[in-house]
C-alpha positions as CSV (number, residue, x, y, z in Angstrom):
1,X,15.5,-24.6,33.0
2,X,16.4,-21.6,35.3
3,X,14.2,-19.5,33.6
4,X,11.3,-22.4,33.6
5,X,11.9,-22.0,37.3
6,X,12.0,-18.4,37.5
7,X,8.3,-18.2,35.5
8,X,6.8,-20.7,37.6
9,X,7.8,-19.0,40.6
10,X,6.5,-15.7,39.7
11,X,3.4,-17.8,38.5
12,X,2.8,-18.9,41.8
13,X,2.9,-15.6,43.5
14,X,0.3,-14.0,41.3
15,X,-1.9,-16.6,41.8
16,X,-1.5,-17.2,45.7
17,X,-4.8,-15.5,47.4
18,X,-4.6,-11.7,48.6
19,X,-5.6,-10.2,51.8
20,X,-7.0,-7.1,50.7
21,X,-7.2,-5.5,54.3
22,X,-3.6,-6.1,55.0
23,X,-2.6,-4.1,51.7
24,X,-3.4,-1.0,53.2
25,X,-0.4,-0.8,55.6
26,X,3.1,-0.2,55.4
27,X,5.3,-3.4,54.6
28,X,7.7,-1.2,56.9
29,X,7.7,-2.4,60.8
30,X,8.7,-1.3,64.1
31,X,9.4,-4.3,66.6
32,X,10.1,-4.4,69.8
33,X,9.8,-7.0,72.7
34,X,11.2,-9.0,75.6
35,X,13.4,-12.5,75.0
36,X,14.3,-15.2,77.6
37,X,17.5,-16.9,77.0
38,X,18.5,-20.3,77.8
39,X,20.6,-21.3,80.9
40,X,24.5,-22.1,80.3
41,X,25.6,-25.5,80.2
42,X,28.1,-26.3,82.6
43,X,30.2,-28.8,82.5
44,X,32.9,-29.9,85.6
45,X,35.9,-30.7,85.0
46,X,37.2,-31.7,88.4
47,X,35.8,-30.6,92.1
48,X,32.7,-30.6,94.0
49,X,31.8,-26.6,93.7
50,X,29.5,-25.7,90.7
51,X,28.1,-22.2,90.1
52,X,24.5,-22.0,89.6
53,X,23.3,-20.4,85.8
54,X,20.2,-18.5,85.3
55,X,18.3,-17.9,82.4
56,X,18.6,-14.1,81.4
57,X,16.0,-11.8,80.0
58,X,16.3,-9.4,77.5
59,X,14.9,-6.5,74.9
60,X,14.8,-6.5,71.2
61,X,13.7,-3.7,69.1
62,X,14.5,-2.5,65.3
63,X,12.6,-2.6,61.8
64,X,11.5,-5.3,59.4
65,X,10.6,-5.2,55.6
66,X,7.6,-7.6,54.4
67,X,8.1,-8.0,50.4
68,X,4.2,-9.2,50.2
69,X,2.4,-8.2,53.5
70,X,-1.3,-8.7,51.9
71,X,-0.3,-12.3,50.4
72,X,-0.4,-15.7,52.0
73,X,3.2,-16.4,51.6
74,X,5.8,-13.6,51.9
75,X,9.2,-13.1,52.8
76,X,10.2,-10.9,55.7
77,X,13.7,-9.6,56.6
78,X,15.0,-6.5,58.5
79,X,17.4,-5.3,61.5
80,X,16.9,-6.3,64.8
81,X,19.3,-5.0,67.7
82,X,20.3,-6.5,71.6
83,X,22.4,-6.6,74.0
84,X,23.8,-10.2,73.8
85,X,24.3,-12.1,77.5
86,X,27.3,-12.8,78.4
87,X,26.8,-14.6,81.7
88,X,24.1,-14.7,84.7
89,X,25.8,-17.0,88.0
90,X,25.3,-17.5,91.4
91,X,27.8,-19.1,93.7
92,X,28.3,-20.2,97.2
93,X,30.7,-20.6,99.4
94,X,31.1,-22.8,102.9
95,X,32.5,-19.5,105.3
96,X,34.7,-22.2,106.6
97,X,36.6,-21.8,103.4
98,X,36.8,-17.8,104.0
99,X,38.4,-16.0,106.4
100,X,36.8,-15.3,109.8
101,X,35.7,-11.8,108.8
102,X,32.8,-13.8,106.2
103,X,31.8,-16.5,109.2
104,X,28.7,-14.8,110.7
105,X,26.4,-17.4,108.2
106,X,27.5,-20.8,107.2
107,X,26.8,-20.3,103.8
108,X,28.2,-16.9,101.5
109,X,26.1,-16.4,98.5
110,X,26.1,-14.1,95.9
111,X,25.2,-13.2,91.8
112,X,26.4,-11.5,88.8
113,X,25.0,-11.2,85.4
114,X,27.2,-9.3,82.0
115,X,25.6,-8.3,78.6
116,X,27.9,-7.3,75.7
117,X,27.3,-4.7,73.9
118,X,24.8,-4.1,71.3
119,X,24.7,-6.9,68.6
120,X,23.1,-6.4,64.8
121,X,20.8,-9.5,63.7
122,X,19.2,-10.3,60.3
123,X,16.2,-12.1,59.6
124,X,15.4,-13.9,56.2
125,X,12.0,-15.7,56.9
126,X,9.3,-17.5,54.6
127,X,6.0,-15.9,57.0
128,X,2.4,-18.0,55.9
129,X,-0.9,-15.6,56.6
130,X,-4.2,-17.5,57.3
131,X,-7.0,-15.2,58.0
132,X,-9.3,-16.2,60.9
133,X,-11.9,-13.2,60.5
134,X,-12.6,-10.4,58.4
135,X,-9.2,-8.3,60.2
136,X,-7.5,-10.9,62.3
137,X,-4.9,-13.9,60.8
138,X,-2.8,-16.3,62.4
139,X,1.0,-16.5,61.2
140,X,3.8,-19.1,61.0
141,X,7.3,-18.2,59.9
142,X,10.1,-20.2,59.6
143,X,13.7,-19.1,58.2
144,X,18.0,-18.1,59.4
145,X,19.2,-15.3,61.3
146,X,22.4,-13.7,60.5
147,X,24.5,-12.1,64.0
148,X,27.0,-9.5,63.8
149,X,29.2,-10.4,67.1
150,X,32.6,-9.4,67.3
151,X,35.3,-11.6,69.4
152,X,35.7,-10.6,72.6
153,X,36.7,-11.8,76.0
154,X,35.5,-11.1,79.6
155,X,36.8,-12.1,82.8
156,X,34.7,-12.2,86.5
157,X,37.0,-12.6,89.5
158,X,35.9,-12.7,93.1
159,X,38.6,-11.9,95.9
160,X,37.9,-12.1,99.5
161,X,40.7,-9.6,101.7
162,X,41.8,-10.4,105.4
163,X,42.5,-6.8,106.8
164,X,44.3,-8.9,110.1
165,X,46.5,-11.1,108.0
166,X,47.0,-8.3,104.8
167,X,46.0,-10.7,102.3
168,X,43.7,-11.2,99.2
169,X,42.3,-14.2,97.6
170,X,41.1,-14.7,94.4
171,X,38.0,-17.8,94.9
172,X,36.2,-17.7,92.1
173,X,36.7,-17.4,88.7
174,X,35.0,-16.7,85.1
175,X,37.3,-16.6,81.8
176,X,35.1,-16.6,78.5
177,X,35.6,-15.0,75.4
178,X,33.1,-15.3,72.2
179,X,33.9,-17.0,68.8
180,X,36.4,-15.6,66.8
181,X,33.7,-16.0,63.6
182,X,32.0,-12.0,63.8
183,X,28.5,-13.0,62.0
184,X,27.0,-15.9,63.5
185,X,24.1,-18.2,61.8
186,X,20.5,-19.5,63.8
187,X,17.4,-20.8,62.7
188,X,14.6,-19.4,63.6
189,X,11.0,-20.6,64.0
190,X,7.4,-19.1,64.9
191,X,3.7,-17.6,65.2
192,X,1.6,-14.9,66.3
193,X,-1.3,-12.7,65.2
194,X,-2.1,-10.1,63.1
195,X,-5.0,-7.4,63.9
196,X,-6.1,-4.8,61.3
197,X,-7.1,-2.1,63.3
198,X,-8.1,1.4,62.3
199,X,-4.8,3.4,61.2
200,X,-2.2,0.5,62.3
201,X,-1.4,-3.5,61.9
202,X,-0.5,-4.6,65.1
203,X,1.6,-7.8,65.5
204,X,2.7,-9.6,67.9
205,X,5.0,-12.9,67.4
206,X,6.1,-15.9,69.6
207,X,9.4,-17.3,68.3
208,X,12.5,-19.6,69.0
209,X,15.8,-19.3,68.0
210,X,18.3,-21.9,68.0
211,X,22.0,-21.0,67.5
212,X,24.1,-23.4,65.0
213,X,27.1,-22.4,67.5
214,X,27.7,-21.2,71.3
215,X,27.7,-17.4,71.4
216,X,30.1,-17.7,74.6
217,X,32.2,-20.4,75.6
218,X,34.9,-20.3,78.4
219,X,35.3,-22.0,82.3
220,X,35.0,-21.5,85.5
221,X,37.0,-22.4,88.4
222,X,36.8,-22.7,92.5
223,X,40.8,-22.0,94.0
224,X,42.6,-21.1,97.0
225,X,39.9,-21.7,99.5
226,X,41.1,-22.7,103.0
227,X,39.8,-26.1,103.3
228,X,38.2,-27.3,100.2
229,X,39.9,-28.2,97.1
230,X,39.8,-26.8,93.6
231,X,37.1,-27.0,91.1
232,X,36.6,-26.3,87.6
233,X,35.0,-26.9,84.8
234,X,33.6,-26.1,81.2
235,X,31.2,-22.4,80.5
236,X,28.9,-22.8,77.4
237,X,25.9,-20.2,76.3
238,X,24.1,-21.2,73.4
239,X,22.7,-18.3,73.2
240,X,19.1,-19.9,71.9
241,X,16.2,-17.5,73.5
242,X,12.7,-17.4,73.4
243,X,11.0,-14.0,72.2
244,X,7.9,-12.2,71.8
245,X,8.0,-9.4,69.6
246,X,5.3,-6.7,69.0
247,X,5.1,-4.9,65.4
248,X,3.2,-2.3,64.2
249,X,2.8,-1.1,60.6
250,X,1.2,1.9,59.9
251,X,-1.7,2.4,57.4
252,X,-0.6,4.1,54.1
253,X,-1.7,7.1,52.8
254,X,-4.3,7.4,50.2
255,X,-1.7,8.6,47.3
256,X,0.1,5.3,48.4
257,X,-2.9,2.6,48.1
């Protein structure tokens, strides 16, 4: 039966329809392009002070392999590299809650954004190829991502000093750490366009990727203001992003067609 399924799959790939335009390049790719990742979800505990969470942007770049870049149906998979975000807040404070050095505006604002370091993703995707012209297609892929992401843990504290009483305070507070799990699982889903040009196959790709579990998780947490009480709460990055990724492949040489 295997082998029943085994023939009939092979059966199917020799008969799907060939592109003969796109055989003439590379199945090797280099990719690189921006990603927008989703806002953290945050979640109060107790208290009236919530930090505000901002989407982050980001860059992607590395190689892909396409197993059957002049077919209709191929599989694609490859090495893509980032820096994975960590956090992106801004927070606010009353300046009746700081000391009289910080009072010259009623409100005190201010940001910070983290990245980790460089994470290692692999793509396994079924891509479909429906040419539009005689060098131009449209493309859909749909397939998982695999994430190398060590643990780790990261901590943002904000102090406010009093040089006339000699004291610090610590007001605000981030304590998150990744999952313990180092290669992480996501679906991933898209389409783009493909353009035979001269000596390259330029690419470019819109896709979504959904994490099956937070790449960060921690809380946050309002304290020893003067007047207003504590707050705190739940920190949770999905880490899902929207991309666009630009690909080249180049044309082969003519020992190589």
């Amino acid at each position: 039966m295997i082998l029943s399924i085994i023939c009939y799959q092979v059966s199917i790939a020799q008969e799907q329809k060939t592109y003969s335009v796109l055989s003439k390049y590379s199945k090797w790719s280099f990719v690189v392009g921006p990603s927008l990742y989703n806002k953290a979800k945050l979640t109060p505990q107790y208290g009236n002070d919530i930090p505000k969470s901002k989407r982050m942007p980001n860059i992607h770049f590395g190689i892909t392999y396409d197993f059957h870049p002049d077919k209709k149906w191929s599989f694609v998979t490859g090495l893509l590299v980032a820096k994975e975000p960590i956090y992106s807040v801004e927070y606010e404070f009353n300046t009746y809650d700081l000391y009289e050095e910080y009072r010259e505006e009623p409100i005190y604002m201010d940001k910070f954004k983290s990245y980790a370091l460089y994470t290692f993703s692999f793509p396994i995707l079924l891509r479909f190829n429906l040419q539009i012209s005689k060098n131009k297609f449209l493309a859909f892929q749909i397939g998982l991502k695999a994430m190398y992401f060590p643990p780790g843990e990261e901590d943002l504290i904000v102090a406010f000093s009093s040089e006339e009483l000699m004291e610090t305070r610590e007001v605000f507070g981030l304590k998150l750490e990744s999952p313990t799990n180092s290669m992480q699982g996501s679906f991933v889903i898209g389409a783009g366009f493909s353009w035979a040009m001269k000596k390259i196959l330029f690419k470019t790709d819109f896709i979504y990727v959904m994490n099956f579990q937070n790449t960060i998780s921690g809380e946050y947490q309002y304290a020893n203001l003067l007047v207003s009480p504590d707050s705190r709460g739940y920190y949770d990055l999905s880490g899902n992003y929207l991309g666009l990724l630009f690909s080249v492949n180049l044309k082969k040489g003519k020992k190589e067609r």
